[in-house]
C-alpha positions in Angstrom: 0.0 0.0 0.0 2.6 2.4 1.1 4.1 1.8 -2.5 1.3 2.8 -4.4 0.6 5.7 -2.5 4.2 6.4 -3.1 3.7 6.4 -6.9 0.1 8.2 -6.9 1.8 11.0 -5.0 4.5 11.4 -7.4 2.1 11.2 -10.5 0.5 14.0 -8.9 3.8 16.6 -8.5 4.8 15.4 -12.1 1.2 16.1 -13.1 1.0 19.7 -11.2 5.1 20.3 -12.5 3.9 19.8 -16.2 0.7 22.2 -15.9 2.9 24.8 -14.4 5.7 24.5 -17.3 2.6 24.9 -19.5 1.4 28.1 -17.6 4.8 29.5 -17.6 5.4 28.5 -21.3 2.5 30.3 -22.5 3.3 33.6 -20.1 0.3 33.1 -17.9 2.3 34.2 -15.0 4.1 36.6 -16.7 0.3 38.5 -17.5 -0.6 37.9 -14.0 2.3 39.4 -12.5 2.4 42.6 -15.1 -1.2 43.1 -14.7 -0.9 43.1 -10.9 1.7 45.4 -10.8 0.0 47.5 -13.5 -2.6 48.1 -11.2 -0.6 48.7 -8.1 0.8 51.4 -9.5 -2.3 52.8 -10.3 -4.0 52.7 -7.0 0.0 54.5 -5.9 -0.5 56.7 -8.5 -4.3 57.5 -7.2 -3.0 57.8 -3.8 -0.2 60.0 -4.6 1.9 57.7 -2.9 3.7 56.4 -5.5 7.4 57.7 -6.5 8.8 57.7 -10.1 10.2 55.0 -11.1 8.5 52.5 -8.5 6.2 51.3 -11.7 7.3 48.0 -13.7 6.7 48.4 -17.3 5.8 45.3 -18.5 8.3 42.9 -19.9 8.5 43.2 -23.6 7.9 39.7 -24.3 4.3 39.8 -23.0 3.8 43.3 -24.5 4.8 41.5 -28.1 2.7 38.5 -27.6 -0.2 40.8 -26.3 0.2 43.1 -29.4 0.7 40.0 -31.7 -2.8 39.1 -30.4 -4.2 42.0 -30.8 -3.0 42.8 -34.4 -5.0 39.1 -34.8 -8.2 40.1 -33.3 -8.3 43.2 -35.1 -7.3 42.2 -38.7 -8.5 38.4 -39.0 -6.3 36.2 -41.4 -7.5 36.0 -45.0 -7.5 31.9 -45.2 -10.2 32.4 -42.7 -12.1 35.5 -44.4 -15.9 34.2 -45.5 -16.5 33.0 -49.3 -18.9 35.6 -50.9 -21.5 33.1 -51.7 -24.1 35.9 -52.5 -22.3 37.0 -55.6 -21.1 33.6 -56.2 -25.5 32.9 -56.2 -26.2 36.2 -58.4 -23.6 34.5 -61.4 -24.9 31.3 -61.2 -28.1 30.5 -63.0 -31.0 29.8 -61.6 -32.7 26.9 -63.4 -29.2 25.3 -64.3 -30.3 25.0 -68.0 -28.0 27.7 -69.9 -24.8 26.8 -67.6 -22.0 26.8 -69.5 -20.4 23.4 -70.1 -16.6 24.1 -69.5 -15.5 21.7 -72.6 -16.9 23.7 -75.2 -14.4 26.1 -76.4 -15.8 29.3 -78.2 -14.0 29.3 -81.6 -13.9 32.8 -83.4 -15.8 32.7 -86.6 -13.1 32.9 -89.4 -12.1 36.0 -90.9 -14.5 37.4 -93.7 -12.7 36.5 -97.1 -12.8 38.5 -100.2 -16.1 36.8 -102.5 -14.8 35.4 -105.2 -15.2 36.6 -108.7 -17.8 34.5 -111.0 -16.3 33.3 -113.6 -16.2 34.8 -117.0 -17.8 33.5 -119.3 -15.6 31.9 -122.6 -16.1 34.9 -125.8 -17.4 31.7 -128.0 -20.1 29.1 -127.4 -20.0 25.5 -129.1 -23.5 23.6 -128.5 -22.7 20.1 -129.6 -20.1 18.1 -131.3 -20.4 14.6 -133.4 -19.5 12.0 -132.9 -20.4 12.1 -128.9 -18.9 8.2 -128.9 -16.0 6.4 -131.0 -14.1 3.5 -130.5 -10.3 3.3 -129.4 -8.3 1.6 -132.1 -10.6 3.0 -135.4 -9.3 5.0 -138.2 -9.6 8.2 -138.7 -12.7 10.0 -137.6 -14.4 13.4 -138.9 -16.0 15.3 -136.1 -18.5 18.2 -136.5 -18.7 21.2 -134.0 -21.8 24.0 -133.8 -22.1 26.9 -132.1 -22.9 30.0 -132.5 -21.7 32.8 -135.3 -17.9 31.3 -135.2 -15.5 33.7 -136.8 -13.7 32.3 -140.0 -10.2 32.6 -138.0 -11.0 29.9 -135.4 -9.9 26.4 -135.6 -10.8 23.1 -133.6 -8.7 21.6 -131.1 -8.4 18.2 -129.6 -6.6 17.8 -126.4 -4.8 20.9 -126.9 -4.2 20.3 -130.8 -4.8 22.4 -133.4 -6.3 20.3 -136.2 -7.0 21.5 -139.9 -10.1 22.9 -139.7 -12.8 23.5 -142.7 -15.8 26.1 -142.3 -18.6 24.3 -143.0 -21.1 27.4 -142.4 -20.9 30.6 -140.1 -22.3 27.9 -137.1 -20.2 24.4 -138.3 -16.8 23.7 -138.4 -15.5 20.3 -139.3 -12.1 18.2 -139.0 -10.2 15.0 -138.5 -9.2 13.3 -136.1 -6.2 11.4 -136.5 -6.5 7.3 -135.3 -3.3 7.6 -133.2 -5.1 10.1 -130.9 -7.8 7.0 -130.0 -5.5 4.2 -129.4 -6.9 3.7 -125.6 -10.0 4.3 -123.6 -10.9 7.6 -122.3 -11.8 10.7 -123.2 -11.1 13.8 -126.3 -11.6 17.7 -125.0 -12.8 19.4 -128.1 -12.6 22.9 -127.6 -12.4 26.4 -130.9 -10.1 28.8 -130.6 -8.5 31.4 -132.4 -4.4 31.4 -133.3 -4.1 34.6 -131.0 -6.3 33.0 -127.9 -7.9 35.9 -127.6 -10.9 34.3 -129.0 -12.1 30.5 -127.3 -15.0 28.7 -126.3 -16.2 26.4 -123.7 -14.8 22.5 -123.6 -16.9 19.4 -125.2 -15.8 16.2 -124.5 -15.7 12.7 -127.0 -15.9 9.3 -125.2 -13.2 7.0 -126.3 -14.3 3.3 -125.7 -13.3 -0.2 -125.9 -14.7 -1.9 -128.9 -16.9 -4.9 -128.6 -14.8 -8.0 -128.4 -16.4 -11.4 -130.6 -17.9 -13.9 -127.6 -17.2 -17.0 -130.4 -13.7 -19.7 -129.9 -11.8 -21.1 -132.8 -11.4 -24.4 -132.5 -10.5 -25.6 -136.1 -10.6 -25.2 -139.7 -11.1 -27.5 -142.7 -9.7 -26.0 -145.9 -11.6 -22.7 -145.8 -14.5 -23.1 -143.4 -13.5 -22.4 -140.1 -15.3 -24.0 -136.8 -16.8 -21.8 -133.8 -18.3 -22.2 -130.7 -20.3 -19.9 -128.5 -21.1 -21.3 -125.0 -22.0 -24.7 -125.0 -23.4 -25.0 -128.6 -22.8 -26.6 -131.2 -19.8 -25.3 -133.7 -20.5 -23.1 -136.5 -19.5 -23.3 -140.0 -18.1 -20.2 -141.1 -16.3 -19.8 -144.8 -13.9 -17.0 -145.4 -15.4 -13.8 -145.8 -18.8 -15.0 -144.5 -20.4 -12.8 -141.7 -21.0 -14.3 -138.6 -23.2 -12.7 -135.7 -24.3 -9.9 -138.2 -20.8 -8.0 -138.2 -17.8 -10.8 -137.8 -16.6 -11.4 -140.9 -14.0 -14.1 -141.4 -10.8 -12.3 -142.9 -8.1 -15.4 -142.7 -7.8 -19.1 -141.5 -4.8 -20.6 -140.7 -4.1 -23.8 -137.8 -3.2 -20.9 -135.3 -5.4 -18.3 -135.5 -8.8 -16.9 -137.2 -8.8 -13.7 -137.8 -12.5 -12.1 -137.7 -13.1 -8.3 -139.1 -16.2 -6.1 -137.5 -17.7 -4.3 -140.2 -19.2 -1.8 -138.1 -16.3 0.0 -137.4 -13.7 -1.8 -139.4 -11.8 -2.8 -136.4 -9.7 -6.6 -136.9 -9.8 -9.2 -133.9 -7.4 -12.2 -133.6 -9.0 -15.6 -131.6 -6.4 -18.3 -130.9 -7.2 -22.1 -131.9 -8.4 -23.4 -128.5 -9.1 -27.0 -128.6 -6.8 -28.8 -131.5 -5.4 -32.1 -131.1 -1.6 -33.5 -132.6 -3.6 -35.3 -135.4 -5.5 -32.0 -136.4 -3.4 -30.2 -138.6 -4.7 -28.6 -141.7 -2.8 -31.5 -144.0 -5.1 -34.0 -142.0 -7.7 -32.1 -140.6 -10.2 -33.0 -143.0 -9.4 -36.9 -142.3 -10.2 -36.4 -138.5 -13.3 -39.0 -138.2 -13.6 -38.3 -134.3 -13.6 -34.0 -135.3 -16.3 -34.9 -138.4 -18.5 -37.3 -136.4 -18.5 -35.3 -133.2 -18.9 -31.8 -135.0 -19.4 -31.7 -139.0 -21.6 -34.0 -140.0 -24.4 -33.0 -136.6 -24.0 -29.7 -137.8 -24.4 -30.4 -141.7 -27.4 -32.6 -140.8 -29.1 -29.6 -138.4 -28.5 -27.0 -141.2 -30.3 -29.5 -143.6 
């Protein structure tokens, strides 16, 4: 027992020693002891029995702290100064429907430009020109432009060109076109103007296209009568120079090739032998039982 009440007691005295450090730390008794004498002085000073001198001015270290303090009380610190929510309130709408989203960035229109001028129109006008279509790899082919009162100095141009050019009449001009101008798809700007340039008209264009290809395969000859097939029908019997398909002509037959001619637009179209065996060459074509009995003779017989 005596041991315990040994060690409360001394908890105690460290207990009251640590409050005082605290008091004396923070210049409690400092205040205490300068306000006391403060006022001694003054009940001297009212008595008149105080002599100069005789008053304490307080220490400066509690005048500081007490003018620190003040300076605090007087002018609060600004991380503690109030938010100004009313005009924060007065900015803000009310509804929330026109708040402005903050990732939409306002981009300034762009600057006015100078309006372009329209274009002028060309001094000279061509309507049409014929042919509107030819075929790559024809001959030569005359073309025919109109317009509109075309001065007797202007000529015709084709992709840049000039071409000989005869007057027709005050609205038609006329000229050829040379075949090595049309040797591939595409297309022929036709266009009048005069040597000068001060004088042109508006572009027309010519279609170039591919020219129709025969759909038939050459698969033999006997003599002079070649053999064709289309699909899966039977061959057909075609002598030289006889027209097959209304505009293949057969121009020559030999055991490698057959050489067929459109008369439409004069144009010559080679078709490889496709299907010939060792034994039919043109010596012994003509002895071939399995080529007659599978091909000449059903044929001669259905055109009979």
């Amino acid at each position: 027992m005596r041991a315990e009440a040994r060690k409360l007691v001394l908890l105690i005295v460290l207990a009251v020693i640590f409050v005082g450090v605290l008091l004396y730390r923070f210049g409690v008794f400092d205040e205490r002891a300068s306000g006391s004498s403060v006022a001694g002085a003054r009940s001297s000073l009212a008595r008149g029995t105080v002599s100069p001198g005789s008053v304490m001015a307080p220490k400066p270290k509690v005048a500081a702290r007490a003018a620190t303090r003040g300076r605090k009380s007087e002018f609060p610190s600004r991380a503690y100064r109030p938010l100004p929510l009313q005009a924060l309130e007065s900015r803000s709408p009310v509804d929330g429907t026109s708040a402005r989203n903050i990732f939409v960035y306002y981009v300034p229109p762009p600057e006015p430009s100078e309006p372009e001028a329209p274009p002028v129109p060309p001094p000279l006008t061509i309507s049409a020109v014929q042919p509107r279509t030819v075929y790559a790899g024809t001959g030569d082919v005359t073309i025919t432009v109109s317009g509109e009162e075309l001065p007797e100095e202007v000529q015709i141009f084709v992709n840049g060109r000039a071409l000989p050019t005869t007057r027709v009449n005050p609205s038609q001009l006329s000229a050829v076109v040379d075949r090595s101008m049309m040797g591939t798809p595409g297309q022929l700007r036709v266009e009048v103007k005069d040597p000068t340039g001060e004088l042109y008209s508006n572009v027309l264009t010519i279609a170039v296209e591919a020219p129709p290809k025969p759909t038939y395969k050459y698969i033999g000859h006997i003599e002079d009568t070649a053999y064709l097939v289309k699909g899966k029908e039977r061959p057909i019997e075609a002598a030289l120079g006889k027209i097959v398909g209304e505009r293949w002509q057969v121009a020559r037959i030999n055991d490698e090739k057959l050489v067929l001619k459109d008369i439409k637009i004069g144009i010559e179209h080679i078709l490889p032998i496709q299907d010939r065996a060792p034994s039919v060459a043109s010596s012994r074509f003509s002895g071939s039982r399995r080529f007659q009995r599978r091909f000449i003779r059903p044929t001669r017989r259905r055109n009979q």
